[in-house]
C-alpha positions in Angstrom: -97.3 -41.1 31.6 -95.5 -38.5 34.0 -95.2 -35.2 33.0 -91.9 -32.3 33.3 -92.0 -30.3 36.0 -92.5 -26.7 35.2 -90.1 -24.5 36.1 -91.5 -21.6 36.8 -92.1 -22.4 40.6 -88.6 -23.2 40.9 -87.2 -20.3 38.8 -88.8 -18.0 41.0 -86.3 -18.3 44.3 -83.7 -16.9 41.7 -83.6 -13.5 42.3 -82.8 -14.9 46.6 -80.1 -17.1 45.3 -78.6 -14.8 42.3 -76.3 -12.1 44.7 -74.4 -15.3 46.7 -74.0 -17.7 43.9 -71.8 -14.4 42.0 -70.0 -14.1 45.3 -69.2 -17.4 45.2 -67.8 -17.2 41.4 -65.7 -14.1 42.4 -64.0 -15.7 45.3 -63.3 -18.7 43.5 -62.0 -16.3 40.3 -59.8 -14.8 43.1 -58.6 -18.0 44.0 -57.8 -20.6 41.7 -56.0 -24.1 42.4 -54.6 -26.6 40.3 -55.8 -29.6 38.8 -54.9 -32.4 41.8 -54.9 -29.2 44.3 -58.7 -28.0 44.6 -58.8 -28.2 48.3 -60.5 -25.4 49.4 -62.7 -25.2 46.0 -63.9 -27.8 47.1 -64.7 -27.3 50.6 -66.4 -24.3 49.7 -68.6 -25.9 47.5 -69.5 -28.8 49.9 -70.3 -25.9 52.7 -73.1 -24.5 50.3 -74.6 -28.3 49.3 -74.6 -28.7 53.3 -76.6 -25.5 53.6 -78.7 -26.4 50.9 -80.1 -29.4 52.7 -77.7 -32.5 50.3 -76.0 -35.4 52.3 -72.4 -34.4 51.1 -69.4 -36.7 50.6 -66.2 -35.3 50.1 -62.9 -36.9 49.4 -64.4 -38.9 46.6 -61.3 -39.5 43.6 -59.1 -36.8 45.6 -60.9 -33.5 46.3 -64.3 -34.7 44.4 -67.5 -33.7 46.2 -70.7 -35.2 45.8 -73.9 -34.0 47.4 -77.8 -36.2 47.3 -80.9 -34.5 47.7 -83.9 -37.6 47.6 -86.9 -36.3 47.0 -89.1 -39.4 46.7 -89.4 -42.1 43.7 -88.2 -41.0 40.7 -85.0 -41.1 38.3 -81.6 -40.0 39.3 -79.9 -37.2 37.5 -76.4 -36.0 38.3 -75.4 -32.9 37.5 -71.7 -31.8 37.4 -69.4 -29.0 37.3 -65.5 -28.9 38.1 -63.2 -27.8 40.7 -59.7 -27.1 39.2 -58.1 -24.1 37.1 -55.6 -23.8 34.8 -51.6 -22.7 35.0 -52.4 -20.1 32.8 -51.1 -16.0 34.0 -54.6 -14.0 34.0 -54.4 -10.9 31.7 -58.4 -9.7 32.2 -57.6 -6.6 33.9 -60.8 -7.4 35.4 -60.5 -5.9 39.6 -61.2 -9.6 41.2 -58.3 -10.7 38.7 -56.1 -13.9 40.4 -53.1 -13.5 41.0 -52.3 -16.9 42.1 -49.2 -18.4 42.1 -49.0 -22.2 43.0 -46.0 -24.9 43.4 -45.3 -26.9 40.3 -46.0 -30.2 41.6 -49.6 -29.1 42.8 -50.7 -30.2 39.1 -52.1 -34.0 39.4 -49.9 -34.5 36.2 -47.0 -32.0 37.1 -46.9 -31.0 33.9 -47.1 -27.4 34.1 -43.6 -24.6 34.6 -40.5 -25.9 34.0 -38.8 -28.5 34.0 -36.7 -28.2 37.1 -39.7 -27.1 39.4 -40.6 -23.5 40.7 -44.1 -21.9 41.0 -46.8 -21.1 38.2 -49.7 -18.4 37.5 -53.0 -19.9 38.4 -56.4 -18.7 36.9 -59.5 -19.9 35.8 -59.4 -19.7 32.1 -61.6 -22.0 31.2 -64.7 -20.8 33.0 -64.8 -23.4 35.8 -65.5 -21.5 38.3 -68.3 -19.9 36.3 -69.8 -23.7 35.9 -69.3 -24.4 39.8 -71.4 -21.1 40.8 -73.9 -21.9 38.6 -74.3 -25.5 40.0 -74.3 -24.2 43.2 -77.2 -22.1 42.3 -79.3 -24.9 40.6 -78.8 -27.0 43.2 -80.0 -24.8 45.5 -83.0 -24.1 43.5 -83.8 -27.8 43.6 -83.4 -27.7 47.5 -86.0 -25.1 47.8 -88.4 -26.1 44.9 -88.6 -29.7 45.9 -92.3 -29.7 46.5 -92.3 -29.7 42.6 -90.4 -32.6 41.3 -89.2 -36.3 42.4 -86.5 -37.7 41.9 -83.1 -37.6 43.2 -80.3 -35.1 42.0 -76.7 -35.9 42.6 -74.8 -32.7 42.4 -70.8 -33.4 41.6 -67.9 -31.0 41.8 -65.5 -33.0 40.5 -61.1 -32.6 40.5 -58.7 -32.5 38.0 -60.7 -32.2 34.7 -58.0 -30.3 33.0 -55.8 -33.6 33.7 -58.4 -36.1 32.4 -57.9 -37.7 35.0 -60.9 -36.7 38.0 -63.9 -38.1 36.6 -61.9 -41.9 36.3 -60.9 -41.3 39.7 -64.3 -40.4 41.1 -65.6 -43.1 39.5 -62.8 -45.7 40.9 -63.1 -44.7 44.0 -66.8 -46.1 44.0 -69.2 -42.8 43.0 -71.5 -44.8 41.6 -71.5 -47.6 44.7 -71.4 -45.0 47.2 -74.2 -42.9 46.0 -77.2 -43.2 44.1 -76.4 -44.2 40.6 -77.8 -42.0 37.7 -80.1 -42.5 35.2 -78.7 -39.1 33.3 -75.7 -36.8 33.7 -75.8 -33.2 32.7 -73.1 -30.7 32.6 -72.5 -27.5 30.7 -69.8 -25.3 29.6 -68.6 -21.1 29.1 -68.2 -20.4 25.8 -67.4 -17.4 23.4 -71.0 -16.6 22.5 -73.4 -13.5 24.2 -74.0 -14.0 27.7 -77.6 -15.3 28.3 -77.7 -17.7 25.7 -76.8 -21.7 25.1 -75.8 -23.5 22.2 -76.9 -27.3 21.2 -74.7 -29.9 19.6 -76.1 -32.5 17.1 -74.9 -35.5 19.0 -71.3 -34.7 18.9 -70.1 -32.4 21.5 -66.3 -32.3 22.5 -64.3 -34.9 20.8 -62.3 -38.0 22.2 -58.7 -36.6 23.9 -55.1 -38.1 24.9 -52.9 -36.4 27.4 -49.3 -37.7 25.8 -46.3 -36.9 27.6 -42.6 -37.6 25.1 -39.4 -37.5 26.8 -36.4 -37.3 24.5 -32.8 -38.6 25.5 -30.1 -36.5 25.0 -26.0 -36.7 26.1 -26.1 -33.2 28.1 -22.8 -31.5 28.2 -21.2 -27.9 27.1 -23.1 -25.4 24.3 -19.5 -25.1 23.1 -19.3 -28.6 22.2 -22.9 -29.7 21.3 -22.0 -31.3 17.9 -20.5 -34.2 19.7 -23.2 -35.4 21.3 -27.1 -35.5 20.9 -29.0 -32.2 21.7 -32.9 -33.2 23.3 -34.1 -29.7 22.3 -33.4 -30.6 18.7 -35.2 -34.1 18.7 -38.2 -32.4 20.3 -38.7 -29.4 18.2 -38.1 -32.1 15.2 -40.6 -34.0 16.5 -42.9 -30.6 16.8 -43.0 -30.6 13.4 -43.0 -34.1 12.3 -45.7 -34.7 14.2 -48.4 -32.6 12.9 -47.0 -33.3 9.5 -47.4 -36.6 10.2 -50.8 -36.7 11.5 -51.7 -34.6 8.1 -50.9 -37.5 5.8 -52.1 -40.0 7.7 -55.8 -38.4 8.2 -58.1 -36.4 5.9 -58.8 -33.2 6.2 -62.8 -34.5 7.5 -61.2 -36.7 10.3 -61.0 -33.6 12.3 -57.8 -35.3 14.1 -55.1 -33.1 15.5 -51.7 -33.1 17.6 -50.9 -30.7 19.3 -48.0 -29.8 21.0 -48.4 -27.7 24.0 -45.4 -27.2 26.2 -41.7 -28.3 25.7 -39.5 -28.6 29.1 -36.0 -28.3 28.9 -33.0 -27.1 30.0 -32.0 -24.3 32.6 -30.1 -22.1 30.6 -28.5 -21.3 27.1 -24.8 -22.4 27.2 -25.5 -25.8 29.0 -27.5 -28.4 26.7 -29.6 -31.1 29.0 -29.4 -34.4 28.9 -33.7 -34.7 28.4 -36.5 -32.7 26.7 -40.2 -33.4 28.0 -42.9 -32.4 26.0 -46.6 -32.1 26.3 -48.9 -33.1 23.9 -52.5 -32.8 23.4 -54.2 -35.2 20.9 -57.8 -35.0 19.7 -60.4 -37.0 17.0 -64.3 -37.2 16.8 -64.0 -40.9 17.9 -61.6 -43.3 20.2 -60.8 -45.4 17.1 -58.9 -42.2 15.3 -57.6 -40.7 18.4 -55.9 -44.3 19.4 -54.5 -44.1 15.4 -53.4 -40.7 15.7 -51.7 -41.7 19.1 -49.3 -44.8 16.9 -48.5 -42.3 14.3 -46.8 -40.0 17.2 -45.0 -43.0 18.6 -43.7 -43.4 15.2 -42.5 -40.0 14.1 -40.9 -40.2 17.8 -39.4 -43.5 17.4 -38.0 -42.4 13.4 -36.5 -38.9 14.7 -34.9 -40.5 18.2 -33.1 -43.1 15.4 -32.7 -40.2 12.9 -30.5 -38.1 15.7 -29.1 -40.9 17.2 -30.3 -40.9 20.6 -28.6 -42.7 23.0 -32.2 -44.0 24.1 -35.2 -44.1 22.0 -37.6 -41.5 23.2 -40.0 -42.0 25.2 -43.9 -41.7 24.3 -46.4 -42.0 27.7 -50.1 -41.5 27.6 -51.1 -40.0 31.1 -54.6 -40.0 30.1 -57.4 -40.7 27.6 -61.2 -39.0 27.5 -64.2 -40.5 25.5 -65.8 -38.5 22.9 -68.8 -36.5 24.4 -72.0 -37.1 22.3 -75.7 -36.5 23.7 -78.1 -38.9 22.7 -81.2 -37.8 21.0 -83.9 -38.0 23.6 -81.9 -36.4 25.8 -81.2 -33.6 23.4 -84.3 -33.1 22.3 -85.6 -32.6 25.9 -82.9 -30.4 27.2 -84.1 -27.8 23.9 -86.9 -28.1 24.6 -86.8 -27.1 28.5 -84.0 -24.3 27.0 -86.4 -23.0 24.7 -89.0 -22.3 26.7 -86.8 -20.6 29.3 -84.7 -18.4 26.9 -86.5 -18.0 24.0 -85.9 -19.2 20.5 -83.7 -15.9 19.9 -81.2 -17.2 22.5 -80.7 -20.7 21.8 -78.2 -21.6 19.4 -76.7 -24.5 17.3 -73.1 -26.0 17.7 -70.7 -27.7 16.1 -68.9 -30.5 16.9 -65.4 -29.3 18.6 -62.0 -30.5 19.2 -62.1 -29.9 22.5 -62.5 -32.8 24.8 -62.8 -33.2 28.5 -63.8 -36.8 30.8 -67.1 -35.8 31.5 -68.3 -38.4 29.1 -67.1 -41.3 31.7 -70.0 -40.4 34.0 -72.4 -41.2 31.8 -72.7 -45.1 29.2 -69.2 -44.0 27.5 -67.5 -45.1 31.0 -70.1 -48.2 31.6 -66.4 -50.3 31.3 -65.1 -48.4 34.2 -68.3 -47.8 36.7 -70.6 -51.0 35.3 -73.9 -48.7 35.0 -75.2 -49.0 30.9 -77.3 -47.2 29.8 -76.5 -43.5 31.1 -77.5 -40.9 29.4 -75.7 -38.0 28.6 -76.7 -34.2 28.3 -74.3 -31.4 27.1 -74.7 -27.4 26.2 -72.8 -24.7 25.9 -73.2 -21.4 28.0 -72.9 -18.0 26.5 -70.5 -15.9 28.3 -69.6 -12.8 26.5 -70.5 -9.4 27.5 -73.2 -7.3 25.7 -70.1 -4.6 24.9 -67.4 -7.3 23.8 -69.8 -8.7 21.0 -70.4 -5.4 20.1 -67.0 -4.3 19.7 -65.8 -7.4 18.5 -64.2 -7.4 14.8 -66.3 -9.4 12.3 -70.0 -9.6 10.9 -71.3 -12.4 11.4 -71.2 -14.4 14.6 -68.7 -17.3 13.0 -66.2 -14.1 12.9 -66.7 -12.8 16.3 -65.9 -16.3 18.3 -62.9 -16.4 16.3 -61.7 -12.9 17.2 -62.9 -12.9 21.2 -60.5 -14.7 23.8 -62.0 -18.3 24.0 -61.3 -20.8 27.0 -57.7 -21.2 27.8 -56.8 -17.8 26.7 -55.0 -15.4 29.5 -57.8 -12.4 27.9 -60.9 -15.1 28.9 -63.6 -13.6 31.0 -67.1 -14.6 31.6 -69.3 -11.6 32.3 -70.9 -12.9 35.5 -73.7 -10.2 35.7 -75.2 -11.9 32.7 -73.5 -15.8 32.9 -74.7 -16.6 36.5 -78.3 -16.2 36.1 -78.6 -17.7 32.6 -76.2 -20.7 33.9 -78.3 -21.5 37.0 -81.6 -21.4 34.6 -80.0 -23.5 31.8 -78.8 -26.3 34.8 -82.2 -26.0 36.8 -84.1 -26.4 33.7 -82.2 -29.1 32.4 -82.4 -31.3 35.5 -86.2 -30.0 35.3 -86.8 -31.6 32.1 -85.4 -35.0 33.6 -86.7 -35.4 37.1 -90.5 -36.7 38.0 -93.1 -34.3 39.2 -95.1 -34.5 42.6 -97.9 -36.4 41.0 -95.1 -39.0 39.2 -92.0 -41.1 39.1 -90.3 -40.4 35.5 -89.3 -38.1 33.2 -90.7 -38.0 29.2 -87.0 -37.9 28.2 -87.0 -42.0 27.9 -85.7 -42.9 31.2 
């Protein structure tokens, strides 16, 4: 039987690597694109796979980049991090702050601003940038520790996660024909918890998503004369409300099933009333099965409240994209601990719960088998403490439950990793992790079960 390569050989080119990889993070921070629009993301972190020694392919599912590093027999572990930000106006105060504006219609789903077009605040809110410069790191890590593993890592940077829609599109555009196919896939993610520590799921990680878009019909015309016709705004914000209602009824309170609704488009100003209303809605359960159920109970409160205010059309209801629930299986798991434990420390490895969050990640590994033909994947999945010794401090609450409910979490204008702290502990928690799954010198596998 093979062993796990140690670390600590590896580890030790951190202290070269640490300085660029934060440079990298603060340029990207600067300057953010949209999901669809990650062009020179992208190309900057391709130039750093190149200079690490990977055979890079770009242009893989739109601005995807993919880079190999074979390093003799041994299993294939991909490891992943995304390119795109968020239209979301930055309020950090923080000096490398973006101040990015971007055209509407850079967002894969143009989805973002208003509805008649324009320009929208671009920032990383939900740490990607963070997760690239951390990969960036690890896989540069690997590059010069290679005497002390085997295997082959496939390092991704992939588009439009915030869409749902890159990783399907890597994927059909041949990832897995065009490069080595994995045995595992690893990613992780920032989250509202001190810097220099990660978080384990049981199993569950981020839930099963739909990207929905509902356009209701109205008849347009004068404010002055809106009772003669059918207002859109009014059959969306009705169906705001019916829909969560809704969803209530028709789940338990231990489904962990939501519908949210997350922008409203309408109209270009007060006195006129359109003749449409878009909105944007986010729908999320622990499984595919509920999410698909939760997805018919919104086409029904949008087909009862188009009938209920007369529209001249029946609204609308257009799923733009779906994600897999994210679950690590427990070999996997149990490695990945284990190789966190021993780098961090007991005192900085934490548990974590099952969230509503959801992202396509999942499709890289067995839960996208129908789409890329590979079973068998397995899946690894942590969570990356990003909060700054002083903001926990100062943070209201006494217990640690209290605090992550009171800090700015992902998506927030106010979210800010610390990257003094994030970088290095991101780059150790991805070496280590691809670590615990490649070969060493002296073998070909991994004791994680591949």
């Amino acid at each position: 039987m093979s062993q796990r390569p140690g670390p600590g050989p590896v580890l030790a080119a951190l202290p070269d690597v640490l300085a660029d990889c934060v440079g990298f993070y603060l340029d990207v921070h600067r300057s953010p694109e949209l999901s669809g629009a990650e062009e020179r993301t992208a190309g900057l972190f391709a130039g750093r796979l190149r200079a690490a020694g990977y055979r890079v392919t770009t242009g893989i599912g739109g601005h995807g980049v993919a880079g190999v590093l074979r390093n003799g027999p041994g299993p294939v572990v991909l490891l992943r991090a995304e390119l795109d930000a968020l239209p979301v106006r930055e309020a950090t105060g923080a000096a490398y702050a973006s101040t990015v504006r971007a055209p509407q219609d850079a967002a894969a789903d143009g989805s973002c601003g208003a509805a008649g077009g324009g320009v929208v605040p671009v920032s990383h809110a939900c740490g990607h940038d963070m997760h690239l410069a951390c990969l960036a790191g690890a896989a540069a890590l690997l590059a010069r520790g290679a005497a002390h593993w085997r295997g082959t890592a496939v390092v991704v940077g992939q588009p439009a996660e915030e869409t749902l829609t890159g990783a399907e599109a890597m994927l059909r555009d041949g990832l897995y024909e065009r490069l080595p196919a994995p045995s595992v896939v690893l990613a992780q993610h920032t989250a509202p918890l001190p810097a220099g520590m990660v978080a384990h799921g049981g199993g569950l990680m981020l839930s099963a998503g739909a990207m929905v878009t509902v356009t209701a019909h109205g008849t347009g015309g004068h404010a002055a004369t809106a009772h003669l016709g059918v207002n859109p705004v009014e059959v969306a914000a009705a169906i705001t409300l019916r829909a969560r209602e809704s969803v209530a009824a028709a789940f338990g309170a231990g489904d962990h099933v939501s519908v949210t609704v997350g922008a409203l488009h309408a109209g270009t100003r007060g006195n006129v009333v359109p003749d449409r209303a878009r909105l944007e809605i986010a729908v999320r359960a622990p499984d595919a099965a509920r999410r698909d159920r939760a997805v018919e109970v919104l086409r029904g409160v949008c087909a009862r409240e188009g009938a209920a205010y007369g529209c001249p059309r029946d609204p609308q209801v257009e799923v733009r994209a779906l994600s897999p629930a994210t679950v690590c299986d427990a070999p996997t798991l149990a490695a990945l601990r284990t190789a966190h434990l021993a780098a961090f420390g007991a005192g900085r490895v934490a548990g974590w719960p099952p969230s509503s969050a959801t992202e396509d990640f999942a499709l890289f590994g067995s839960a996208g088998a129908w789409l890329h033909g590979v079973p068998g994947i397995r899946t690894g999945y942590w969570m990356l403490g990003s909060v700054g010794p002083l903001p926990w401090r100062t943070a209201p609450g006494g217990t640690a439950a209290e605090k992550l409910a009171a800090l700015p979490g992902n998506h927030s204008p106010a979210f800010l990793p610390d990257p003094r702290l994030t970088t290095p502990a991101g780059i150790t928690a991805m070496t280590t992790g691809a670590l615990a799954m490649l070969g060493t010198a002296r073998g070909e596998g991994a004791s994680a079960g591949g």
